[in-house]
N, C-alpha and C positions, 0 to 999 in steps of 0.2 A: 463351562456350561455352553452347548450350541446355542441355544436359544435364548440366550441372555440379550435382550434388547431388538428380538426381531419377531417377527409378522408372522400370524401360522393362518395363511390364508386357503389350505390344499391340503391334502393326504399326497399329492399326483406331486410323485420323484421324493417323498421323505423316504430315507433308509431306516431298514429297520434297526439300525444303531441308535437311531434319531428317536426312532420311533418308543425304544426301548428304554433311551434318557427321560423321555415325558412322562412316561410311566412310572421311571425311579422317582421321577422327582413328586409325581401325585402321590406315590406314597408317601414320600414324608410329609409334603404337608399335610396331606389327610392323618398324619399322627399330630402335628402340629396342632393343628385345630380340636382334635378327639380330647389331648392332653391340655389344649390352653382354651381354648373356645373360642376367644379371640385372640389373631398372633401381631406382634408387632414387628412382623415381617417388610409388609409395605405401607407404613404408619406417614411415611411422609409422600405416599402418592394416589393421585386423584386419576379415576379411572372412568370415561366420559361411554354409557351403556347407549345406543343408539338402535332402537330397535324401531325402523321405520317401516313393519308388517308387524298382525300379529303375531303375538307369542305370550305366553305366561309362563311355562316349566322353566325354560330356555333362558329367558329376562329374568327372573327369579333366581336361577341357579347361578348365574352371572355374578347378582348384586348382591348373592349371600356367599358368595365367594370372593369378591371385592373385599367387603365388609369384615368376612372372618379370615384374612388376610389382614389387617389391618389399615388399608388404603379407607379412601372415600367415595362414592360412587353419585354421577350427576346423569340421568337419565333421562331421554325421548324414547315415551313410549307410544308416541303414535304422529304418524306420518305427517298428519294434517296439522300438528303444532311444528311442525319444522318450517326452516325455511323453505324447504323442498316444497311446502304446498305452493309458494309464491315465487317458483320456478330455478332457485339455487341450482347449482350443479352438485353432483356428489362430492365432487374436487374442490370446487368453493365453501362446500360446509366441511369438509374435511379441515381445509387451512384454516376455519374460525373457530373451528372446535380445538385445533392441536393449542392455539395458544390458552388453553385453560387447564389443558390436564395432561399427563404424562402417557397415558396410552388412550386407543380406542379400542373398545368393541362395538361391532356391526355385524347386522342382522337385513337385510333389504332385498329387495325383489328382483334386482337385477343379476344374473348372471355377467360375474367377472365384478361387480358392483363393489365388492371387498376389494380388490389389485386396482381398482379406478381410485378409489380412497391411502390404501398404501404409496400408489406413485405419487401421490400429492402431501404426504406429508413425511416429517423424518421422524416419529415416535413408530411404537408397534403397533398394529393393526390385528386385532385377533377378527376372524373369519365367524359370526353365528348363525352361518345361512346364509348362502346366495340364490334365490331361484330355485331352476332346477339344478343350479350347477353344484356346490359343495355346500358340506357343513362339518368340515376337522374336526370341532371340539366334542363334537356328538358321538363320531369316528374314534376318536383317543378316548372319548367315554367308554366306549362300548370295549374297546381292547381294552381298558383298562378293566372290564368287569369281567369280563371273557377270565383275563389274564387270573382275576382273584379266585374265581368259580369252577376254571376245570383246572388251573395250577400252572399250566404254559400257553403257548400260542401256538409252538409248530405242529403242523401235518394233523388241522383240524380239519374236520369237516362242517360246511357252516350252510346252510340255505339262505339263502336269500329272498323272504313272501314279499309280495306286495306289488306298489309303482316301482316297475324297474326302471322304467325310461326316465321318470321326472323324480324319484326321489333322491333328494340329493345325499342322504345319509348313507344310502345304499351306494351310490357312488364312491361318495369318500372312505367308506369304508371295505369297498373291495380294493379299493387302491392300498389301504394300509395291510389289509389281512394276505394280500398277495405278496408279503413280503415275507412270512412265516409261511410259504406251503401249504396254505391251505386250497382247500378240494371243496371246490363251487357250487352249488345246486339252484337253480333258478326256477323259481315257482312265482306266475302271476296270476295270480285270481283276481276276481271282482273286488274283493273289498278284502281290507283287513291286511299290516303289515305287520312285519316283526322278523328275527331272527334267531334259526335256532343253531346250536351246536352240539357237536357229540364227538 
């Protein structure tokens, strides 16, 4: 398993081998979970949600994925209960958080702010938002739905609406779609994002 014990902080340089292991592997758990509800997959780990900007979809789909995995989930959901409000570093809460739990996830406003936190600790770092810079797990969401709904990924055609410059999902996920061939369309209007495919 590649990704056994490491950091999925980028779409930027995963292969689509890589890209295509993450995939197999949300399928099964998503059978895991359909058939058991709760699995006792990762029953002995504790997984620290740190979501230091809003979020609710994002922080939610997290901790009910912790949860129906069977791990435990200890969360910051808001900036100003962190240390961060009383001037921590990212890297400083990072090494106080690792000694309590077996991974992080992080969600925070800085660009690169994920890779500031993995270089400081030696657990995994899952990426839920940096900025404008990425958001992988949004990214592998989305191929993963792509993947169920039209039945592959190659030599799609995909638009791209919205914040092209600052949205980070769009980012990350041209970085992953551009490993399956697909054929680009760039569309920014004023309001209103999303993706379609055909």
């Amino acid at each position: 398993m590649t990704f056994a014990g490491k950091d999925i902080l980028t779409t930027v340089g995963m292969k689509k081998s890589e890209l295509l292991e993450v995939l197999e592997m949300s399928a099964r758990m998503e059978e895991i979970v359909k058939n058991e509800r709760v699995s006792t997959l990762l029953q002995d780990k504790v997984v620290a949600v740190l979501f230091l900007e809003p979020s609710t979809r994002t922080r939610l789909s997290f901790e009910t994925a912790v949860n129906r995995l069977g791990a435990r989930a200890i969360t910051v959901s808001d900036a100003k209960t962190s240390s961060g409000a009383k001037g921590e570093t990212l890297a400083d809460m990072a090494r106080t958080v690792e000694g309590y739990v077996d991974c992080i996830v992080v969600r925070q406003p800085t660009v690169g702010g994920a890779q500031i936190i993995a270089d400081a600790v030696d657990i995994p770092v899952i990426n839920g938002g940096d900025g404008a810079g990425q958001h992988p797990t949004q990214a592998l969401l989305d191929l993963y739905t792509v993947q169920k709904e039209k039945g592959n990924l190659e030599g799609l055609k995909v638009a791209m609406v919205g914040d092209l410059k600052y949205g980070r999902t769009v980012h990350s996920l041209l970085q992953a779609m551009s490993e399956f061939n697909a054929t680009f369309y760039f569309i920014s209007p004023d309001e209103q994002s999303s993706l379609f495919c055909v």
